[in-house]
C-alpha positions in Angstrom: 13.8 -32.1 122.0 15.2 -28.7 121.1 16.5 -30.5 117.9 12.7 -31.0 117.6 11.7 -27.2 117.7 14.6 -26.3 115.5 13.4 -28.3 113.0 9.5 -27.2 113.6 10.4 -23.7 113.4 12.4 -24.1 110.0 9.2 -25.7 108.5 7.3 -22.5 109.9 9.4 -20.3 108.6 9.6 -22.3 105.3 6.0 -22.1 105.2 5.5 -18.1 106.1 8.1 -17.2 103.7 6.0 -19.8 101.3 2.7 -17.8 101.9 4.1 -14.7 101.8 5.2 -14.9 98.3 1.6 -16.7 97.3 -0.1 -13.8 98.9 2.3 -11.0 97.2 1.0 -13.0 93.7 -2.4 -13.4 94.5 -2.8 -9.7 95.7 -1.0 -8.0 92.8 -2.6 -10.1 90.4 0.6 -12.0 88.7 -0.3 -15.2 87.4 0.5 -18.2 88.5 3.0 -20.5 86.9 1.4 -22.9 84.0 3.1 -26.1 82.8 3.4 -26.3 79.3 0.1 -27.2 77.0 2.0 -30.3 75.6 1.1 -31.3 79.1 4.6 -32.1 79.8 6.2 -30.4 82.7 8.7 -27.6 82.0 12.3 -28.5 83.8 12.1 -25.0 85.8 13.9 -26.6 89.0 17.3 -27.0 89.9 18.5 -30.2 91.8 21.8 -29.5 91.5 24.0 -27.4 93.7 26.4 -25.4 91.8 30.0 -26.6 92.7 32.1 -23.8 94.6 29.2 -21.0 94.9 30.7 -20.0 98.1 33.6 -18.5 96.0 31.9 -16.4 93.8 31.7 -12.9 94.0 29.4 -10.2 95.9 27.0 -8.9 93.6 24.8 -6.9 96.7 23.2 -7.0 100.1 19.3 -6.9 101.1 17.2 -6.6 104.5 13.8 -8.4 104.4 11.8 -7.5 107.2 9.0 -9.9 108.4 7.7 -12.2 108.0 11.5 -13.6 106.6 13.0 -10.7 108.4 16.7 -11.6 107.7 19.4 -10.4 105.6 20.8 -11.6 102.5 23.8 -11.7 100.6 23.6 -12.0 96.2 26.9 -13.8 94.7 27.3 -14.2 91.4 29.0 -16.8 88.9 31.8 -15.1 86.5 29.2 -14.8 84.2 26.9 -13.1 85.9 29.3 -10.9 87.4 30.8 -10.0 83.8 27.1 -9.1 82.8 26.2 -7.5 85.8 29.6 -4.8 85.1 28.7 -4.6 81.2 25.1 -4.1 82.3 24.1 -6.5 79.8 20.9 -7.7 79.7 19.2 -10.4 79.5 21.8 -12.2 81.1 23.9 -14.7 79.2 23.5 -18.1 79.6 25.0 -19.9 82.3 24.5 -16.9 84.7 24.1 -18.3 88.3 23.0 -15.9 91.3 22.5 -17.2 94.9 21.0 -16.3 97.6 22.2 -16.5 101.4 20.1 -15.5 104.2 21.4 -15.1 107.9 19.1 -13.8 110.9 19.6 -10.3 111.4 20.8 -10.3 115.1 22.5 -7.4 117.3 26.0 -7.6 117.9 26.3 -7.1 121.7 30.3 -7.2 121.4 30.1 -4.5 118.5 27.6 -2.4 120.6 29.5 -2.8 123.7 32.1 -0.6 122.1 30.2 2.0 120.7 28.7 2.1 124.2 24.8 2.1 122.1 22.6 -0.4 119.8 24.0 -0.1 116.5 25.5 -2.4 114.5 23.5 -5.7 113.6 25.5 -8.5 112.1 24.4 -12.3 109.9 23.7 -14.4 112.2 23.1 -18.0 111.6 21.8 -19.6 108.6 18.3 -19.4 107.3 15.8 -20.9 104.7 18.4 -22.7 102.9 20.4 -21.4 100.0 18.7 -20.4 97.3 19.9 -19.9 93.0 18.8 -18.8 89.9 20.4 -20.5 86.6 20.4 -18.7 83.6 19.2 -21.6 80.4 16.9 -19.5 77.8 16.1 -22.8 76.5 15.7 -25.6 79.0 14.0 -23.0 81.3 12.2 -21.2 78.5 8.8 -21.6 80.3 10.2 -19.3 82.8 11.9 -16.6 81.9 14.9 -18.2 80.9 15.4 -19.2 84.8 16.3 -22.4 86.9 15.1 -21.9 90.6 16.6 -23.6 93.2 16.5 -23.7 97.3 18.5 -26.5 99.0 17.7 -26.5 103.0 21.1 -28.0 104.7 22.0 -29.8 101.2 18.9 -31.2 100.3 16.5 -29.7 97.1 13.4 -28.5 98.8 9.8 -29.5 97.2 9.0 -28.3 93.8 5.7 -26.9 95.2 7.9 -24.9 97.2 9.1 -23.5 94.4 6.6 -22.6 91.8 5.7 -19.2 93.6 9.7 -17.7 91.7 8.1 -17.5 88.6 5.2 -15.4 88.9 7.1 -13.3 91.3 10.3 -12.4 89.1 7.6 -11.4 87.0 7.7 -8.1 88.6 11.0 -7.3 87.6 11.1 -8.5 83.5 12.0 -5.7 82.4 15.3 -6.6 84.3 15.5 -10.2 82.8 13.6 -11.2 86.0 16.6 -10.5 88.4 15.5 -8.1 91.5 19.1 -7.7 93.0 20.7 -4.8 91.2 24.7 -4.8 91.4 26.3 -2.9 94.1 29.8 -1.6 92.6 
């Protein structure tokens, strides 16, 4: 039963953090992802999980309040990391970024010592592990960009998905890439 509601509220928060992006789209007025007028599908999803992401290095850190509200670490490939330094833009192919998201929770043991509420740590796990793959031309029809979220090792939906696009759209003046290296 209470591996029932786990998995219940996953989907919910799946689903907010799914509608919170449409809604950011649909209010600023980005447009929505097109397939290709050959009326074959563009390849703009990633089913693979990059081998060894965990070993990659910190590009930043981000807070998302709610409706995710949890923070977020941004590694980077070599690649990435080499043109994140050399601030070189777009990014080379082959660039990979990912995305990990923890709960933001208050560390009771930390605060215990400082004898006040302050420090906040990752707690567990949260909507998956996300990654952008850098391919100018196999993901052409989007910026040059794979997305990717896997949810405990699995790829999720492609519908899930399609809302990336028109959101990186925001930042493509910065090859689509919102997370600006923290040195």
């Amino acid at each position: 039963m209470v591996a029932a509601r786990a998995g219940q509220k996953r989907r919910l928060v799946r689903l907010s953090a799914f509608f919170s992006l449409f809604a950011v789209v649909a209010l600023a007025g980005i447009p929505a992802y097109v397939a290709p007028a050959s009326g074959e599908a563009a390849a703009v999803f990633v089913k693979k999980i990059p081998s060894r992401y965990r070993d990659w290095r910190f590009v930043s850190v981000a807070r998302e309040e709610a409706p995710l509200d949890d923070i977020r670490v941004i590694l980077g490939n070599d690649i990435a990391i080499k043109a994140y330094r050399e601030a070189k833009l777009p990014f080379p192919d082959g660039a990979i970024l990912t995305r990990l998201a923890y709960r933001y929770e208050p560390s009771e043991e930390n605060n215990a010592s400082f004898g006040r509420q302050q420090s906040f740590v990752a707690g567990h796990p949260k909507n998956g592990v996300q990654f952008m793959v850098k391919n100018s031309k196999k993901y052409a029809a989007t910026g040059g960009w794979g997305y990717a979220q896997f949810n405990d090792g699995t790829a999720v939906d492609d519908s899930l998905l399609e809302p990336c696009y028109p959101c990186h759209q925001a930042v493509k003046s910065r090859d689509f890439v919102f997370t600006r290296y923290a040195p």
